[in-house]
Residue, then its C-alpha position, 0 to 999 in steps of 0.5 A: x596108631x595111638x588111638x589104634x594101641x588104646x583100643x586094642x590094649x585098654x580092654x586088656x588092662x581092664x580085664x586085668x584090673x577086675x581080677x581078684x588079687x589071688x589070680x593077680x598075683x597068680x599072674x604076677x608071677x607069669x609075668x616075672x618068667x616072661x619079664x626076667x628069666x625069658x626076655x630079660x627085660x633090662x638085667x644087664x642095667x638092673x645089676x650094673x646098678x646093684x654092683x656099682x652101689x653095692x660093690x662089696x656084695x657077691x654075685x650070688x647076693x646080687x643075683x638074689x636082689x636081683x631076683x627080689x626086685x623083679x619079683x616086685x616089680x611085677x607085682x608093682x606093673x600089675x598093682x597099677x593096672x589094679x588101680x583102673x577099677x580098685x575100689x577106695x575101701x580096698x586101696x585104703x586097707x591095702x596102703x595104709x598112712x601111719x601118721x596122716x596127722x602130720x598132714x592134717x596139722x598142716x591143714x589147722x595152720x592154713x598150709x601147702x605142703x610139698x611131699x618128696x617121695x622116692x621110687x620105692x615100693x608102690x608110689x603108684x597107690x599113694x594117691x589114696x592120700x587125698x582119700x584123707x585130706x582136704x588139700x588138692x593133690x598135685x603129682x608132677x609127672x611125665x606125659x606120656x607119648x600116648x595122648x590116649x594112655x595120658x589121660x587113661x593115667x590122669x582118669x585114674x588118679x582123678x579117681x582120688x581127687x589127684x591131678x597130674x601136672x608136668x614139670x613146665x607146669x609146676x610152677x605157674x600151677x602151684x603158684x596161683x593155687x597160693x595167690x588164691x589161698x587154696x591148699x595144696x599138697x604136691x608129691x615129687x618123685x624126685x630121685x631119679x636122674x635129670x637130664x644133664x644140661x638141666x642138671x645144676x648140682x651134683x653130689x653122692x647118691x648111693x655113693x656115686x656121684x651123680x646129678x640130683x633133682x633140686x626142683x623141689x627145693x627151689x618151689x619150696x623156697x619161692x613158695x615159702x611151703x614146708x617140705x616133708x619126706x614121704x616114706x614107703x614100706x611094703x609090709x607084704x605082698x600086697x600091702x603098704x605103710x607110708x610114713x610122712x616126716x617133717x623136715x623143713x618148715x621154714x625152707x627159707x631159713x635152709x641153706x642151698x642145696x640143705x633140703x635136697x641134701x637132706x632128702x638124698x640122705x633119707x632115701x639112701x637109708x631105706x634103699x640100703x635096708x632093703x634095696x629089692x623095692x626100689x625101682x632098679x632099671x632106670x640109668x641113674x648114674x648114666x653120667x656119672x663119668x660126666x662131672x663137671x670140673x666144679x662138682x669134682 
């Protein structure tokens, strides 16, 4: 049945990918009658998130917000089916790195760099970054139950030199890049919610109590590489900036819990700036009536 759905709806997905962004856009727009105003794709989920963060906010400003992330989110769907057969002069004008240098200092001193990234705007297209730097690309994913459409996703982000690995693999990965003196930069999308018996600390995310992901913390300690924040702003439709800060260059040195503390803080801030571009349908504070009696 898999490979069945791969050929059935892999010809579709091109056909959308070859699209010129006027038409894609046009389509976009379908899409979000047919996502939200006519199945309600996750509503109920969207904005019982937004009032728990945002508890102060009317209904008619949580329906607006509403409507602004659906609007985006449609827009993101269709951004990554582009990704199939965009070309690299098209992203790069498209998804812009305003400081890469940050990076590329890195490189100078013979350094790996993990990059901790938020589901905000188009994370999708921020593997364009290797269009810009020496360092392999590593992103941590999920693989998909789909064998065909698991490597349909690595094909694509091979594309730019950008590999996918999972989380079992993380480790053993990253460490023998190191012990071979290859540079690597990893990106971790590492805002959403862990698993709870996985989950080994707890603290406020948008003022909810909730478990947050310590993974990349704890690589960047065993590893001795520097952390940066990866920021992402949509500018319009269509186009993206990315900032890359510098927060950690000696994790050692950091306290527990300082470096993933750190990044929860940073996130929280462009999230309450505009919160229609982050990703909303996700049950991140699903056990938040869960806290373990240390964490209370």
């Amino acid at each position: 049945m898999h490979l069945i759905a791969y050929i059935i709806v892999y010809p579709i997905l091109w056909l959308v990918s070859i699209l010129p962004f006027r038409l894609l856009y046009a389509l976009s727009d379908v899409l979000y009658l047919f996502l939200y105003k006519i199945f309600g794709y996750r509503t109920a989920t969207v904005k019982e998130n937004l009032k728990l963060v945002f508890p102060e906010k009317s209904d008619k400003e949580i329906a607006t917000i509403t409507r602004k992330f659906y609007h985006h989110l449609c827009d993101l769907v269709l951004e990554a089916i582009k990704s199939l057969t965009i070309k690299e002069s098209e992203i790069k004008k498209r998804f812009v790195y305003k400081n890469i240098e940050e990076i590329k200092a890195l490189e100078a001193q013979n350094k790996s760099v993990l990059l901790m990234c938020s589901h905000y705007a188009n994370w999708e297209w921020s593997v364009v970054i290797q269009c810009h730097i020496k360092h392999k690309g590593y992103a941590i994913y999920k693989r998909l139950r789909n064998k065909y459409f698991d490597n349909l996703v690595k094909r694509m982000r091979a594309r730019y030199n950008a590999y996918l690995i999972t989380t079992k693999q993380t480790i053993s990965t990253l460490t023998k890049l190191k012990s071979e003196g290859e540079l690597f930069v990893a990106g971790f999308a590492a805002d959403q919610s862990p698993k709870k018996h996985k989950a080994h600390y707890w603290r406020e995310f948008m003022g909810i109590k909730a478990p947050v992901i310590t993974g990349p913390e704890m690589i960047a300690k065993r590893l001795d590489v520097p952390v940066m924040f990866f920021r992402i702003d949509k500018i319009k439709r269509g186009y993206y900036e990315a900032t890359i800060d510098r927060v950690i260059m000696n994790p050692l040195d950091c306290k527990e819990n300082e470096i993933t503390d750190k990044f929860i803080e940073y996130i929280e801030k462009q999230i309450y700036e505009k919160p229609e571009y982050y990703l909303w349908t996700h049950k991140r504070w699903k056990h938040m009536n869960e806290i373990p009696e240390e964490f209370q």
